[in-house]
N, C-alpha and C positions, 0 to 999 in steps of 0.2 A: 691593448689591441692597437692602437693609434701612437702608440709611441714613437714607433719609428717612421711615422709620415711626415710630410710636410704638413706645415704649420695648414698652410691655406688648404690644402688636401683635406684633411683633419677638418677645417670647417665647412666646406661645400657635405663633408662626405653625414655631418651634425645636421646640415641645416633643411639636407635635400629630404627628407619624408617630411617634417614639418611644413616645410615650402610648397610640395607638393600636394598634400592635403590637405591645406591651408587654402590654398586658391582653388584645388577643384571644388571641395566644399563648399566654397563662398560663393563660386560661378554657379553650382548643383543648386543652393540655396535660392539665387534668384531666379530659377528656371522653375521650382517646383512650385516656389509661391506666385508668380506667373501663372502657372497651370489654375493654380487652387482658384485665382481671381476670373480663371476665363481665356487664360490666352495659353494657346497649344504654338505659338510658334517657333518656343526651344525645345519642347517635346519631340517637334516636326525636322526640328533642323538636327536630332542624334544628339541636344547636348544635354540630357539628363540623363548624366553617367557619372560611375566614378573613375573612367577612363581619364587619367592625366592629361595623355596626350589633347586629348580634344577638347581643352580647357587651356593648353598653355601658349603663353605668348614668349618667344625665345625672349625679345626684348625686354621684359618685362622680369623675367627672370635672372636675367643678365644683370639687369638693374639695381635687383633686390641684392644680388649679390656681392655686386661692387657698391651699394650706396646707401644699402638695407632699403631697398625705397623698390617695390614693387607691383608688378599688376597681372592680371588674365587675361583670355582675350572674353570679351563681354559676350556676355548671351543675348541672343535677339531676343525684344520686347516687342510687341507690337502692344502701344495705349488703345489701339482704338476696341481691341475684343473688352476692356473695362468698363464696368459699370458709372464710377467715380474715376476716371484717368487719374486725377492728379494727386490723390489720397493714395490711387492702387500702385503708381508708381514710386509713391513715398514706401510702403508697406514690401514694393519686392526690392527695394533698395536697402531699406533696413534688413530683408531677409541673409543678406551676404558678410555685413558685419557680425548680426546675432546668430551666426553659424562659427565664424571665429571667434567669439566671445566662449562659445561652448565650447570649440576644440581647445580653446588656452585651459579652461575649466580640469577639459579629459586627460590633458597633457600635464594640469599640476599634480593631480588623483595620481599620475603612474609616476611623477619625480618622487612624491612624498610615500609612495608605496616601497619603490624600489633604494631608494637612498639608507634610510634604516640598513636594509638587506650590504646592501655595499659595502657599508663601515664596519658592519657585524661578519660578513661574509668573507675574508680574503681569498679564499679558494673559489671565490665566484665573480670575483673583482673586473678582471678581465672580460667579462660576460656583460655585469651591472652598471659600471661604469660609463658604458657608454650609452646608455641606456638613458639612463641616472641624465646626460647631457643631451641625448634626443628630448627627453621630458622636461627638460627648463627650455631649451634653445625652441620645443615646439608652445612653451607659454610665450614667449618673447615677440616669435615670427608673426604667430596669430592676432596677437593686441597690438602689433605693428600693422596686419593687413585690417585688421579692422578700424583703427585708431586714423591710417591714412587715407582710408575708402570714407570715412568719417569727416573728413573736410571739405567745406562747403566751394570747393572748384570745379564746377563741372567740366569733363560729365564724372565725376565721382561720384558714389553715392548720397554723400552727407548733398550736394546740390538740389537732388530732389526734396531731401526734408525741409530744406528751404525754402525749395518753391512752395513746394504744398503749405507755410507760412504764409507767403505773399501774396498779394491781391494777383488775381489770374493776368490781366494784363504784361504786370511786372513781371511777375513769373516766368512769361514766355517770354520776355527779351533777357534776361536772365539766364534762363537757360540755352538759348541761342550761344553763349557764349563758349557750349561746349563745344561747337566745332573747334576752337582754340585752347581748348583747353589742357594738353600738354605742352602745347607751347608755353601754355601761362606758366606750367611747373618747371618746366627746365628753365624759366627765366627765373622763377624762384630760385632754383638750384643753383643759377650764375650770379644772381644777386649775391645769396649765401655767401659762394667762395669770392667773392669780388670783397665784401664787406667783410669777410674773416670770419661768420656765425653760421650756426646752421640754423637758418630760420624755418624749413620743416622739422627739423628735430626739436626745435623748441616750442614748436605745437606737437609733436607727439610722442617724445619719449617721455616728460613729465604724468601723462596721462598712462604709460605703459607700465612705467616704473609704481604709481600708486597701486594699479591693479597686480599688477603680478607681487608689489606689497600683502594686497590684502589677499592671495593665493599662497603666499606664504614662500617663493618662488626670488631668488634672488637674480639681478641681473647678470 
């Protein structure tokens, strides 16, 4: 079916339901454990959907796909309907990776389903094949967006589980730091190519490649 595409065609055309479901799930996730703690204000703002559109950030998408490096646009939180802010904000933070943890889960179920089928099937090859390549490229995408939401830069996620570590003072200057905080990453990013390594990919593809190991899910 993709034979006769272009190469880079071929892989937006791979990457774009995993990408897509990937981050509105992750966004859906922190909107609904939000709710469950008390706070309706991504209820209120429309963004508990699985409407793509109202979860995507063009840039962010752009990004992933030129640098495998991406994001959503974030749901509104408001800490103050919390009981415990800084526990409850740890708790819908983690809700967005451990939704991508599950989709990489759902995504290995349909590669290791369908794969058999493909090898065994030639008459259905053209069908399964690409299939077969949605279900690994959506284990990959997902333990990418949770693996990068996973480090401690704010405002990424992994920043809150940090705070909620830290003595509350430090925490909040700590976190302050999110207003900078893609800046911080695109200087990571320039560091990277300035120094010849990729120093996000060597915090997160090591960790992507064990898991999608023990998924059974090759890179």
């Amino acid at each position: 079916m993709f034979e006769a595409l272009p190469d880079q065609i071929v892989r937006i055309s791979i990457l774009a339901v995993p990408l897509l479901l990937g981050l509105t799930c992750h966004e859906l996730a922190h909107g609904l454990a939000a709710l469950a703690l008390g706070d309706p204000t991504a209820k209120l703002a429309g963004r508990l959907t699985m409407n793509p559109i109202r979860h995507l950030d063009p840039m962010g998408a752009i990004a992933f796909i030129l640098a495998n490096i991406g994001w959503a646009k974030p749901v509104p939180v408001n800490a103050m309907y919390f009981r415990r802010p800084m526990r409850d904000m740890m708790l819908v933070s983690l809700a967005g990776p451990g939704a991508n943890f599950l989709l990489a889960t759902l995504f290995a179920a349909l590669f290791h389903l369908l794969l058999p089928l493909a090898l065994t099937q030639p008459e259905l090859r053209s069908v399964l094949h690409p299939l077969v390549l949605i279900g690994q490229a959506g284990v990959v995408v997902n333990l990418m967006l949770a693996f990068f939401n996973l480090l401690p830069i704010p405002p990424l996620d992994g920043s809150n589980l940090l705070a909620w570590l830290l003595p509350s003072r430090l925490a909040e200057s700590y976190l302050s730091l999110g207003r900078y905080g893609f800046m911080l990453l695109l200087g990571l990013l320039i560091l990277s190519q300035l120094a010849g390594i990729s120093l996000l990919g060597s915090l997160i593809f090591p960790p992507v490649g064990f898991v999608a190991g023990l998924l059974g899910v090759p890179l």
